[in-house]
GUDO-768472 format. One record per atom (N, C-alpha, C): residue in three letters; x, y, z. Coordinates in pm, whole numbers, plus 50000, padded with zeros to 5 digits. Last residue first. Layout:
<nodes>
alaXYZ/...
</nodes>
This chain:
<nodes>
unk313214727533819/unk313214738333748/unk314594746533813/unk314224691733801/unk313654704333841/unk313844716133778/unk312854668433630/unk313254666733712/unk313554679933819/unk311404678833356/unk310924678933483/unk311764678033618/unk313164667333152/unk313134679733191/unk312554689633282/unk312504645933205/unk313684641433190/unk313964657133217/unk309694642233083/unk309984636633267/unk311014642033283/unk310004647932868/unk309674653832926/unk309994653133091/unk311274624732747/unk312074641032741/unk311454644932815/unk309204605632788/unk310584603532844/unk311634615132853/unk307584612632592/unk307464615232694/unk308514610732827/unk308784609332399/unk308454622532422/unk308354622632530/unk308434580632389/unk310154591832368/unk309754604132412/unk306374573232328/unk307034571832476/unk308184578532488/unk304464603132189/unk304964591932212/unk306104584732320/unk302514628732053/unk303244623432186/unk303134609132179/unk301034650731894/unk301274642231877/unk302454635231976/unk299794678532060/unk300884676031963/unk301134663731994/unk297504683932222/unk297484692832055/unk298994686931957/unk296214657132352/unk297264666232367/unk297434672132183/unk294404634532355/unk294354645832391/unk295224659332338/unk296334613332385/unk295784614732254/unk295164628632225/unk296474612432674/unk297384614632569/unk297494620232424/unk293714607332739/unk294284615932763/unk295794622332651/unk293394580532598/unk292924590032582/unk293404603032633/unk295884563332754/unk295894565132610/unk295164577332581/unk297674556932949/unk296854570932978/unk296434574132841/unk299794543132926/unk298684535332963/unk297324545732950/unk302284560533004/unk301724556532839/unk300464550832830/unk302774559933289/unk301984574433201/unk301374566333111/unk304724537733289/unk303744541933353/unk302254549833320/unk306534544733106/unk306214529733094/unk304544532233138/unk307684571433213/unk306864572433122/unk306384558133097/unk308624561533485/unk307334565333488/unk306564565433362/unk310904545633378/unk309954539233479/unk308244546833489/unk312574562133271/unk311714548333222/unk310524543333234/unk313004582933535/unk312464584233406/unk311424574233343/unk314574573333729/unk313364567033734/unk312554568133574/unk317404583633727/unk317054568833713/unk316164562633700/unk316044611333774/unk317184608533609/unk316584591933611/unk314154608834060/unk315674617233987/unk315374607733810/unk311374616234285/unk312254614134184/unk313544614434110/unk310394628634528/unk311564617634547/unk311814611434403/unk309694654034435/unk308264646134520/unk309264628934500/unk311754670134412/unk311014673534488/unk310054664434561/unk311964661534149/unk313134657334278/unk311994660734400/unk309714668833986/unk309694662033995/unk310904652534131/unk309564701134077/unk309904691533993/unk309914685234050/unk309404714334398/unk310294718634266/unk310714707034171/unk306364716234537/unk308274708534543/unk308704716734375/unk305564749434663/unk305594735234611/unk306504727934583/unk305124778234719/unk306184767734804/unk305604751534744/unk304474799234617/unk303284789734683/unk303834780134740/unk306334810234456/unk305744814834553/unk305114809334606/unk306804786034308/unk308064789834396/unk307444795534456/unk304904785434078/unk304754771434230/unk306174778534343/unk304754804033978/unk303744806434095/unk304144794634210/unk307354801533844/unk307084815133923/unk305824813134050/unk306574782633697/unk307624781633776/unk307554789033904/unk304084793933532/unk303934783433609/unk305154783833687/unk305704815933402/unk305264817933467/unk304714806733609/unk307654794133233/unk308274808233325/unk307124812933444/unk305704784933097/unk306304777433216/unk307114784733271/unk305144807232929/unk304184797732983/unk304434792533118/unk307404814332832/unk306894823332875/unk305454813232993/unk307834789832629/unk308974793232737/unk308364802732827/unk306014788232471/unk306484777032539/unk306984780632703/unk306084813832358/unk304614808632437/unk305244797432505/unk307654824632137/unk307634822832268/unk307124817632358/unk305534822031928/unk306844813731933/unk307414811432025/unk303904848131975/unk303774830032005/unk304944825532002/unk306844869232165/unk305034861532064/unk305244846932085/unk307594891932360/unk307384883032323/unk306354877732219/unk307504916632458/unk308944918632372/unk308284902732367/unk306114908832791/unk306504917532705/unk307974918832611/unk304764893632932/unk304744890432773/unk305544898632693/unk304484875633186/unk305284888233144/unk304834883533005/unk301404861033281/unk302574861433231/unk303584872033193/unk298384858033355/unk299564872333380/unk300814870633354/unk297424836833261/unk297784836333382/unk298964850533440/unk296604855733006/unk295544850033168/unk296034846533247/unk298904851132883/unk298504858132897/unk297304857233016/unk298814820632920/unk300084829832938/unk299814840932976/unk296974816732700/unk296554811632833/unk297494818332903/unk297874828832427/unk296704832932491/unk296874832432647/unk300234817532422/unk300844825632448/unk299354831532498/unk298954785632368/unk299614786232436/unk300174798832492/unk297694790332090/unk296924790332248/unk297644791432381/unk299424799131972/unk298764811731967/unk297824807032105/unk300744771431924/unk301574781032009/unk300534793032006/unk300314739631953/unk299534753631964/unk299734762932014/unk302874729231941/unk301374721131844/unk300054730731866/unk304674738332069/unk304874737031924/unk303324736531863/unk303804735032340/unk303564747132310/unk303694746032123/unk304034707532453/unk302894710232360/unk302844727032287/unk306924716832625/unk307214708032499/unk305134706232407/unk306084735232783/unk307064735232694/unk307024729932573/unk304474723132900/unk303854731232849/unk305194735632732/unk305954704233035/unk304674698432959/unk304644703832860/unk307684719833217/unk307864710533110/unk307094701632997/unk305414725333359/unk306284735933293/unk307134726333184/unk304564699433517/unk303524711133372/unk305064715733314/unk305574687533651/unk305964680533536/unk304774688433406/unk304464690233908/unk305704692833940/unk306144691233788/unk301024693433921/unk301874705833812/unk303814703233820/unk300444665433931/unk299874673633830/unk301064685933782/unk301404665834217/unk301464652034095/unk301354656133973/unk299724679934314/unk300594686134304/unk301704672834224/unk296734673834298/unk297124685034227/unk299044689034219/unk296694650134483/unk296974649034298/unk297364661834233/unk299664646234681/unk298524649834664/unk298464654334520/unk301594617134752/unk301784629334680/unk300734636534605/unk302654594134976/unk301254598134950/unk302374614834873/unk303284559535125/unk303634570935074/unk302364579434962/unk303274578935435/unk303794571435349/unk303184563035239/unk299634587035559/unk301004582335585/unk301354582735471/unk298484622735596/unk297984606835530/unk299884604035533/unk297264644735653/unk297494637835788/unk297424629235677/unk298754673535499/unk297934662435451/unk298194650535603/unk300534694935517/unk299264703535504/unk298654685435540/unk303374681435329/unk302604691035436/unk301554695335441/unk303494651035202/unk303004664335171/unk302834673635263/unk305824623035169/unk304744627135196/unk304314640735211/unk307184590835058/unk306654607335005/unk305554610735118/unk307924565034984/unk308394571135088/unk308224591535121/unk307304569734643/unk307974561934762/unk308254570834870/unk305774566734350/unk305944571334432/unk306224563934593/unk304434553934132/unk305434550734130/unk306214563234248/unk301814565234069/unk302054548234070/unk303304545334124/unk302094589234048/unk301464586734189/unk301114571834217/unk303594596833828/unk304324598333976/unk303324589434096/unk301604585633672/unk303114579833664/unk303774583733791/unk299674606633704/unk299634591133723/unk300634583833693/unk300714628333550/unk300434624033716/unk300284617933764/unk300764621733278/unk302044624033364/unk301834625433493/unk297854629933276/unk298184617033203/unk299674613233296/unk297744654733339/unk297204648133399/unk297504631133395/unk299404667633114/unk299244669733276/unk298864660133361/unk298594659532887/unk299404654032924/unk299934657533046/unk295084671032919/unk295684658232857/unk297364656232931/unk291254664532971/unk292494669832991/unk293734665732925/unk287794676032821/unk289104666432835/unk290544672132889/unk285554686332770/unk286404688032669/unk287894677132685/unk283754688232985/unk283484686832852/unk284084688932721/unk285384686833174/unk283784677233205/unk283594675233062/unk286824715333182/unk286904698133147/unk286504685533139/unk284614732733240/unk285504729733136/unk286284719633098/unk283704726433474/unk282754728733381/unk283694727733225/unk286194728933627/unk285584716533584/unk284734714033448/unk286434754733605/unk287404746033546/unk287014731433537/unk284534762633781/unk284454764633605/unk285644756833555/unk284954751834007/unk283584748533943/unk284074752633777/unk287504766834036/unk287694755234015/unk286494744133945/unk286914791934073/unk287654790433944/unk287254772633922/unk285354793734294/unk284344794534159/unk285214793134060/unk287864788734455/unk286324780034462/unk285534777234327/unk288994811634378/unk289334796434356/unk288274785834377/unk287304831734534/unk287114833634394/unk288124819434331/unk287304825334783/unk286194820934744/unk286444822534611/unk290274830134808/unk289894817234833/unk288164816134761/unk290074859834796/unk290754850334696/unk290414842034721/unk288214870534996/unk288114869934856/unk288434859634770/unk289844859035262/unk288414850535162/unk287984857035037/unk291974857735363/unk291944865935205/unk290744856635189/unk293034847835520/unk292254854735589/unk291494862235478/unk295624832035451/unk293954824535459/unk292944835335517/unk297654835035253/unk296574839235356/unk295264839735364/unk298514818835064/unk299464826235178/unk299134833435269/unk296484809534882/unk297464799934926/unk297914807135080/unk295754833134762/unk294884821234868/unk295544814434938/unk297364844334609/unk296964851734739/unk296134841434822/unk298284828134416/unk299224836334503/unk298544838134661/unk295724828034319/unk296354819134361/unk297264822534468/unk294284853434169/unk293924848834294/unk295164837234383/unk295224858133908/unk295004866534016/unk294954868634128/unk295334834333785/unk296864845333758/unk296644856333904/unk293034821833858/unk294244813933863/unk295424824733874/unk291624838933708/unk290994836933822/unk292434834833907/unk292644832033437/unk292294847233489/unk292074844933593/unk291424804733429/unk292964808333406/unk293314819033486/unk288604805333431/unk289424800733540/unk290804804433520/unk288084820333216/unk288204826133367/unk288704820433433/unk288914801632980/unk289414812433019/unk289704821733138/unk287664781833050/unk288814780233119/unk289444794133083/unk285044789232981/unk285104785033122/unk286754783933135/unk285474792532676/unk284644801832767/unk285054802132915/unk286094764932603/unk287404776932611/unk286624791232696/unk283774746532658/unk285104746532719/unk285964761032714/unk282924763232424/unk282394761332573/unk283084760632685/unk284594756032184/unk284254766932221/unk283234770532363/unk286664731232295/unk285264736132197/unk285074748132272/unk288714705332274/unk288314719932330/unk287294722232230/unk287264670932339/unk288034683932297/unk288184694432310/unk285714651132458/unk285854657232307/unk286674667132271/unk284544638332671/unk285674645632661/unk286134643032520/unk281844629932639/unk281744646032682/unk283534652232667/unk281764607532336/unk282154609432488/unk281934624932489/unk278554596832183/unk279524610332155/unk280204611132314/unk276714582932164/unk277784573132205/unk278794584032197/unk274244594432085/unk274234586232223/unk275574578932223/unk274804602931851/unk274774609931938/unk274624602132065/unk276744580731594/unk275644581631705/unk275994595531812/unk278944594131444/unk277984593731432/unk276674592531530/unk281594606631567/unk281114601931620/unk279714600731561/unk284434618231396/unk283134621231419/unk282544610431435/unk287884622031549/unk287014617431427/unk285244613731520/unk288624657131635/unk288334636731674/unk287724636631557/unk289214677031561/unk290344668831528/unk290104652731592/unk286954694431643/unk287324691131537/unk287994679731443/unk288094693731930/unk286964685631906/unk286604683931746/unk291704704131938/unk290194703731892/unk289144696031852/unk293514692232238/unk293394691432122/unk291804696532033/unk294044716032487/unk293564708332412/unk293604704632245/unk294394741432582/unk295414739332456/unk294894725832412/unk291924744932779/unk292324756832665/unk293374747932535/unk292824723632921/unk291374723232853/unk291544731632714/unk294944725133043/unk294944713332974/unk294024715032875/unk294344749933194/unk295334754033097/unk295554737932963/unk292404741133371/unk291504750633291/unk292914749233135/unk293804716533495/unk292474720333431/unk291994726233335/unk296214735533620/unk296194727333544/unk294674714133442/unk294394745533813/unk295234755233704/unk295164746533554/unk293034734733958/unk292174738833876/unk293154745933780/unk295524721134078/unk294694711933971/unk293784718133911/unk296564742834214/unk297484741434090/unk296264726233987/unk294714740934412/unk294774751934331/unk295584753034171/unk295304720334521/unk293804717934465/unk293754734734366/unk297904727934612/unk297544714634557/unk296204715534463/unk297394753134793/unk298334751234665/unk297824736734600/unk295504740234961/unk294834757834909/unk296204747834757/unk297074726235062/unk296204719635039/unk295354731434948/unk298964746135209/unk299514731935114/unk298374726835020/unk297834760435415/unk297794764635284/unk298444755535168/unk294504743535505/unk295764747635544/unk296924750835397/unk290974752435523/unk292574746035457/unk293754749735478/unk289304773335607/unk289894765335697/unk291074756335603/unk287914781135368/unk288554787935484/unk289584785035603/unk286344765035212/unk287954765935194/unk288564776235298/unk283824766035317/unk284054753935338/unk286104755135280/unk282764789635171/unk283074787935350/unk283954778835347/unk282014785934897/unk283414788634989/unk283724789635116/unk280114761134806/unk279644766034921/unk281274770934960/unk277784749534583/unk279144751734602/unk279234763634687/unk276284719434524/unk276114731734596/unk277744735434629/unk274904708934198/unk275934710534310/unk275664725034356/unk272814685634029/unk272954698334106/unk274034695034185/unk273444658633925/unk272034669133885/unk272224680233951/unk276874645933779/unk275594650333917/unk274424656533851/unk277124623133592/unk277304638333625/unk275864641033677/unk277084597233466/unk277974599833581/unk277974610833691/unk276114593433217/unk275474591633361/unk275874595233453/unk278584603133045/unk277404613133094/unk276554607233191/unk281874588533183/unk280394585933108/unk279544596033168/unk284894575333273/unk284074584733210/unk282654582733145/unk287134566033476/unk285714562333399/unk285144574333385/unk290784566133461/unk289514573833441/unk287994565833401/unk292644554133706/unk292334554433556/unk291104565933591/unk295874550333884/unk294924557533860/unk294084557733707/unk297804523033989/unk297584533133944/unk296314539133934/unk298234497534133/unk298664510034173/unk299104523634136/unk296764475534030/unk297804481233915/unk298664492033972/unk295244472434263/unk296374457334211/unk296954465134081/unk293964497634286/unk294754492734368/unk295834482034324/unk293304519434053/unk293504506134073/unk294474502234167/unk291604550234159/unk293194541134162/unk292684529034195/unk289794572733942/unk290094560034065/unk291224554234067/unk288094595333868/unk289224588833853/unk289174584533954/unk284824602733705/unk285254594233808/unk286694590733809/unk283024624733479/unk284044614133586/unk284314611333697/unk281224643833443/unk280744628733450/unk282254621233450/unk281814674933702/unk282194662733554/unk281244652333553/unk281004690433865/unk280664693333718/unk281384688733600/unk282464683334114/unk280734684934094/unk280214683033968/unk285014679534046/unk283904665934020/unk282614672234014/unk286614701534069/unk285524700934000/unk284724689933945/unk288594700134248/unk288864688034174/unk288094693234057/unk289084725734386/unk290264727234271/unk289864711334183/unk288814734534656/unk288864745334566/unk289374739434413/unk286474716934862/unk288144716634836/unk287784727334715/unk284074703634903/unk284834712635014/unk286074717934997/unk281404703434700/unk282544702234727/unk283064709334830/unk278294683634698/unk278594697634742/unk280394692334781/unk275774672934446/unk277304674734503/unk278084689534564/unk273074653334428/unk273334664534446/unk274844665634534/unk271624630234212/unk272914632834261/unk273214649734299/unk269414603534167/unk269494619634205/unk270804622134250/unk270814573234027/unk270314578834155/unk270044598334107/unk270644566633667/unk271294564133809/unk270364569533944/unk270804555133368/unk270754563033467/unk271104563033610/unk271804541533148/unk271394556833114/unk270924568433218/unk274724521633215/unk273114524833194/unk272624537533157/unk277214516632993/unk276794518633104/unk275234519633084/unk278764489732783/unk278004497632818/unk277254506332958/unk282334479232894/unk281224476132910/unk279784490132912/unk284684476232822/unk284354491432738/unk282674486932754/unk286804456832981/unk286094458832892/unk285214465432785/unk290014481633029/unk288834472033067/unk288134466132950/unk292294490332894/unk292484483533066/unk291194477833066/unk291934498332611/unk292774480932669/unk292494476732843/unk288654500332708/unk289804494332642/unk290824500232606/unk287324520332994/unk287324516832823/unk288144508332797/unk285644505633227/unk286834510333170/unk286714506133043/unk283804483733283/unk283034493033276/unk283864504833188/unk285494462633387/unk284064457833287/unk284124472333218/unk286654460133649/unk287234470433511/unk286404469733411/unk285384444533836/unk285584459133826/unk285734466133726/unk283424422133669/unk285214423733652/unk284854442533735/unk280504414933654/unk281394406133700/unk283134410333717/unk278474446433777/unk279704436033682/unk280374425433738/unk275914456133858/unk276884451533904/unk277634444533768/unk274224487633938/unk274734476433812/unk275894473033817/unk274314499534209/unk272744491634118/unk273034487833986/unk276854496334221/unk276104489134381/unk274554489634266/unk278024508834061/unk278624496634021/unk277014489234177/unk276774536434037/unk276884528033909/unk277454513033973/unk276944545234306/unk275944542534244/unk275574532734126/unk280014543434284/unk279374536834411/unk277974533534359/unk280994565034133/unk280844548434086/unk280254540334189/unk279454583734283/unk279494587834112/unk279294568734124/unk281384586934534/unk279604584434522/unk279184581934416/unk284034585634445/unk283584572434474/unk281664577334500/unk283684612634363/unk283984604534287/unk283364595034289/unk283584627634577/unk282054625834459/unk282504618134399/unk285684619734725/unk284184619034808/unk283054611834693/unk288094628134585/unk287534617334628/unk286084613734658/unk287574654834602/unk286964650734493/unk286814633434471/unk285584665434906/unk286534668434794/unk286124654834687/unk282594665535010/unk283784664435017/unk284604668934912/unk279404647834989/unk280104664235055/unk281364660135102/unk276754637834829/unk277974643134871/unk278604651734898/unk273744626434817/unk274544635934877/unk276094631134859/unk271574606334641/unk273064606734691/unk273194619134750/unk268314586634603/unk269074595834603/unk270204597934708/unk266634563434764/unk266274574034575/unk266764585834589/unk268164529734895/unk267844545734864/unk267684549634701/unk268344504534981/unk267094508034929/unk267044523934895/unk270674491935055/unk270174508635108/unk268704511535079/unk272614479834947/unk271984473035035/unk270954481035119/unk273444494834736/unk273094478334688/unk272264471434793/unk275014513834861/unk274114514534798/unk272874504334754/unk277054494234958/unk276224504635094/unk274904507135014/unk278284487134810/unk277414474434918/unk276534484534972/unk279784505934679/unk278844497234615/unk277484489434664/unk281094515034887/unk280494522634895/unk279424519334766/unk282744490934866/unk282374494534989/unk281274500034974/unk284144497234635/unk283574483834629/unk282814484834770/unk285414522934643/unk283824517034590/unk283014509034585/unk287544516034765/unk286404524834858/unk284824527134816/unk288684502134603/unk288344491934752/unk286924505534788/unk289294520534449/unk288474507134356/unk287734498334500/unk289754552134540/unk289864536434506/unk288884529134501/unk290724587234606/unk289494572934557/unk289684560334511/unk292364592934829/unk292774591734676/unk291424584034663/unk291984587635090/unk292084601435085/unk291754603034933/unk288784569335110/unk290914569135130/unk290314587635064/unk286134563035288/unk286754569035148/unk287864572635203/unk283754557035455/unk284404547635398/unk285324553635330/unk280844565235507/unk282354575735510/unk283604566235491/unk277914571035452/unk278804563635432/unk280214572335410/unk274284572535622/unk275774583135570/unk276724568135556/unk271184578135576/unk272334569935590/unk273594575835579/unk267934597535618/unk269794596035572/unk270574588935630/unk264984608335507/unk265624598035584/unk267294595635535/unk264324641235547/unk264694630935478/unk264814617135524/unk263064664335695/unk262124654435663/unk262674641335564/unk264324688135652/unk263414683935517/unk262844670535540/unk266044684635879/unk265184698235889/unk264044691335773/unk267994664635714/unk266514665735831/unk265664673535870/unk268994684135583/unk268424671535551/unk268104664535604/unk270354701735759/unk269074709635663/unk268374693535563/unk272184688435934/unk270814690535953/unk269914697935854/unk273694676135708/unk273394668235804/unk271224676835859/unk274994700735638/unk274234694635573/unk273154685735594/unk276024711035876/unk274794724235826/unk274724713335699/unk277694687835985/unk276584693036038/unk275684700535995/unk279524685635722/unk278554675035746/unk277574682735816/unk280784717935870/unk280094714335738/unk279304699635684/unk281944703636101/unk281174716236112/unk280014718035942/unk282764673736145/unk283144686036078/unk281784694636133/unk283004643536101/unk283044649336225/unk283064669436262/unk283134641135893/unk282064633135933/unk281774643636091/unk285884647535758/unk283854656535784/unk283304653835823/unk287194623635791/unk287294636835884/unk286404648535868/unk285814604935633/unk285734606435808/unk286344614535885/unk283844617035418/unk284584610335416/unk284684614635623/unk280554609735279/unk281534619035321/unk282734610735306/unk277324603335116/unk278964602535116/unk279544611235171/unk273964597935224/unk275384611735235/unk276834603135266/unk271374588335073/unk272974580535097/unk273534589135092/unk267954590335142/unk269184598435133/unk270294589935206/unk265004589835095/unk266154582535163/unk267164585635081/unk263964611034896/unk263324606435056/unk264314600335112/unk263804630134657/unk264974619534707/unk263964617834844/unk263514649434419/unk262524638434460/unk263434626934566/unk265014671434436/unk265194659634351/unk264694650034313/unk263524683834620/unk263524690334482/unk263604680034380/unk265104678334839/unk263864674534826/unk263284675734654/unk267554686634747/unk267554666834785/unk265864666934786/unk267424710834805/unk267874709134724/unk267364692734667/unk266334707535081/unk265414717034978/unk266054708134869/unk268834703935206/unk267284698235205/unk266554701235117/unk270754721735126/unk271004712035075/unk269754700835060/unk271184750735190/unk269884744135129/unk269724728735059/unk273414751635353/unk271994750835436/unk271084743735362/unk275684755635148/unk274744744735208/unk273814742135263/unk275744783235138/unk274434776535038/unk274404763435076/unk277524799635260/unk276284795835299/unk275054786635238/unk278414815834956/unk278244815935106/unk277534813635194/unk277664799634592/unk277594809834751/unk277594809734909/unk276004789034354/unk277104791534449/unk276814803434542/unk273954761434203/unk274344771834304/unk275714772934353/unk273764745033886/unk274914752834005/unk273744761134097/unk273094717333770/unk272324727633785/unk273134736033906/unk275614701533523/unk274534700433641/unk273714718033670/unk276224701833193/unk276674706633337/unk275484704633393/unk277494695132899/unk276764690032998/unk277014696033141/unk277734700132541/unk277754703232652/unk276574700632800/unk279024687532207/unk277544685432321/unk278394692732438/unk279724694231931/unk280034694832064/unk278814694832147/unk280194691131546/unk279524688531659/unk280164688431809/unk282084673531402/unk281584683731287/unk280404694531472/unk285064657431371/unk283524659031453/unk282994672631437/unk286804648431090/unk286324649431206/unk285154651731273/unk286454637430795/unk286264632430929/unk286344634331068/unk288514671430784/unk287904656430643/unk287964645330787/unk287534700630959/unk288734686830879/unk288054677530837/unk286654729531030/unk286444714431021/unk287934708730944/unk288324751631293/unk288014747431167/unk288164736031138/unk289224759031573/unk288094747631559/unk287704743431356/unk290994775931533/unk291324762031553/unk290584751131566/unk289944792531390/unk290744787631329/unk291034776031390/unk288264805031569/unk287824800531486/unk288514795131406/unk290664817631773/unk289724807331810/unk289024801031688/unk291384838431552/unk292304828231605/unk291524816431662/
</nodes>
């Protein structure tokens, strides 16, 4: 079955590159964050946080094992909760004006994000922010081949920036979210450290939990790296190519991880099993989409989070109006999954299966419906909004978001079944709630 769906086609991509940084995980592994930064060859050290770590218990066991090493460190905590184009342009100057040979970060996925383009835009500057964005939104301006030492330590269970070469950001003057993507982008080492999810409050456990869901389950049904057309130059091959057999390795566990663990992280926090084993789902769910791509999950999240009012999340100290990404992400899966299940239904009843789905008396054909039966099932136990009403949508907005979404070309394109603004107007339309 897997070998079937990667089977070649007349011009496609015959080829899959895979890219991941150098992991540690484990309890306690920030300590070695000096070592780590020394290793890199780094002496002056730019630690991205953000400003409620700044003040944290975890800045501190980074803070000092990168002095303990004899570093010299600046810190920049400049960063919105969501990463933006303003928090880079900030965290551009900081770099630009730093003289530093190497990054720290330590945060969620904002944090690495804006450290990722902070580097790229503060030592190669463009005349247009968007220079750098593929086309139509930007220019499709070449990037460089390199950058700073980048060592990334996450605090959240679920973005897996450590182990992408992306960057999503919200255009502030479009008040939406795009993607820069490029292999410079991706850290040299992350330290992944579950202590650091112990303390989340459980809204924030559900949010970053439903984005490694929705991760690993975008990655698996993907469209096949087969099915791009082949990229002759190897130096111009993007990392989000498709599912490939690498990708499907890593989102398998994370799925499995996801069916097992979620439930239980979310609703008690005293369950550090489960919480640390979301930790390591979410590194591999990255690891899996770093190098294969997400698609109409993610693409449909950026329509709610352009077009969102008067919203706001439990668990999250951020004003009006604000709808955290992981949960932007899954209020409009089950309906996602519904409607891509046609275009790969044996992957679709696979991933089902990993997320412990009932299966029984069912087959592929089923996979649609069994899929989002289950997704339904976890966000009701985990208390999430219920569709798209939930996060202040109804019926009248529809238009409005898929107009929104459509801009999400690659991603879209992504998706194992051919999708257009109609489609995606059914979908929203069947989102509204479960």
């Amino acid at each position: 079955m897997g070998c079937q769906y990667f089977d070649p086609c007349d011009h496609g991509a015959d080829t899959f590159t895979i890219a991941i940084p150098k992991v540690t995980f484990g309890r306690g592994c920030l300590a070695e964050a000096g070592a780590r930064a020394l290793g890199l060859g780094m002496n002056r050290v730019a630690l991205f946080t953000d400003a409620a770590l700044h003040q944290g218990p975890y800045f501190a066991t980074v803070m000092e094992s990168l002095c303990a090493a004899g570093l010299d460190v600046a810190v920049f905590d400049e960063i919105t909760i969501e990463a933006d184009d303003a928090s880079v342009e900030r965290g551009a100057a900081f770099i630009a004006e730093g003289n530093f040979d190497g990054v720290v970060s330590l945060g969620g996925g904002s944090v690495m994000d804006v450290a990722k383009a902070s580097m790229l835009y503060g030592l190669h500057p463009v005349p247009d922010f968007l220079d750098y964005f593929a086309p139509p939104l930007g220019a499709g301006k070449p990037m460089p081949t390199e950058l700073l030492p980048h060592l990334a330590c996450p605090t959240t269970s679920g973005t897996g920036s450590e182990c992408t070469s992306i960057s999503v950001l919200r255009i502030n003057e479009l008040k939406t979210k795009f993607v820069l993507a490029n292999p410079v982008l991706l850290a040299q080492q992350a330290l992944i450290d579950p202590v650091c999810c112990a303390s989340l409050p459980p809204m924030v456990v559900a949010s970053t939990g439903f984005d490694l869901l929705c991760h690993a389950l975008e990655c698996y049904t993907a469209k096949a790296f087969t099915r791009w057309a082949r990229v002759d130059d190897p130096n111009k091959r993007p990392l989000i190519q498709g599912a490939n057999p690498w990708s499907d390795l890593a989102a398998r566990k994370a799925l499995e991880i996801v069916g097992e663990y979620l439930e239980r992280g979310v609703n008690d926090a005293a369950d550090t099993q489960a919480r640390d084993q979301l930790m390591w789902g979410a590194s591999l769910a990255g690891m899996a989409f770093g190098n294969s791509g997400t698609h109409l999950g993610h693409a449909l999240s950026y329509g709610v989070t352009h077009l969102m009012q008067d919203i706001t999340t439990n668990g999250y100290a951020v004003g009006s109006p604000f709808v955290p990404h992981g949960i932007s992400v899954v209020v409009s899966a089950p309906a996602i999954f519904r409607y891509t299940a046609a275009g790969a239904p044996e992957r679709h009843f696979e991933a089902a299966g990993y997320l412990q789905a009932n299966l029984k008396g069912a087959a592929a054909k089923d996979s649609g419906e069994v899929l989002a039966t289950r997704l339904i099932e976890l966000m009701r136990k985990t208390g999430v909004p219920n569709g798209l009403s939930g996060v202040g949508f109804g019926p009248a907005d529809v238009p409005a978001l898929a107009a929104s979404s459509a801009r999400q070309v690659r991603a879209i394109a992504n998706s194992p079944r051919e999708t257009n603004l109609v489609d995606i107007e059914n979908i929203y339309s069947a989102a509204i709630s479960y």
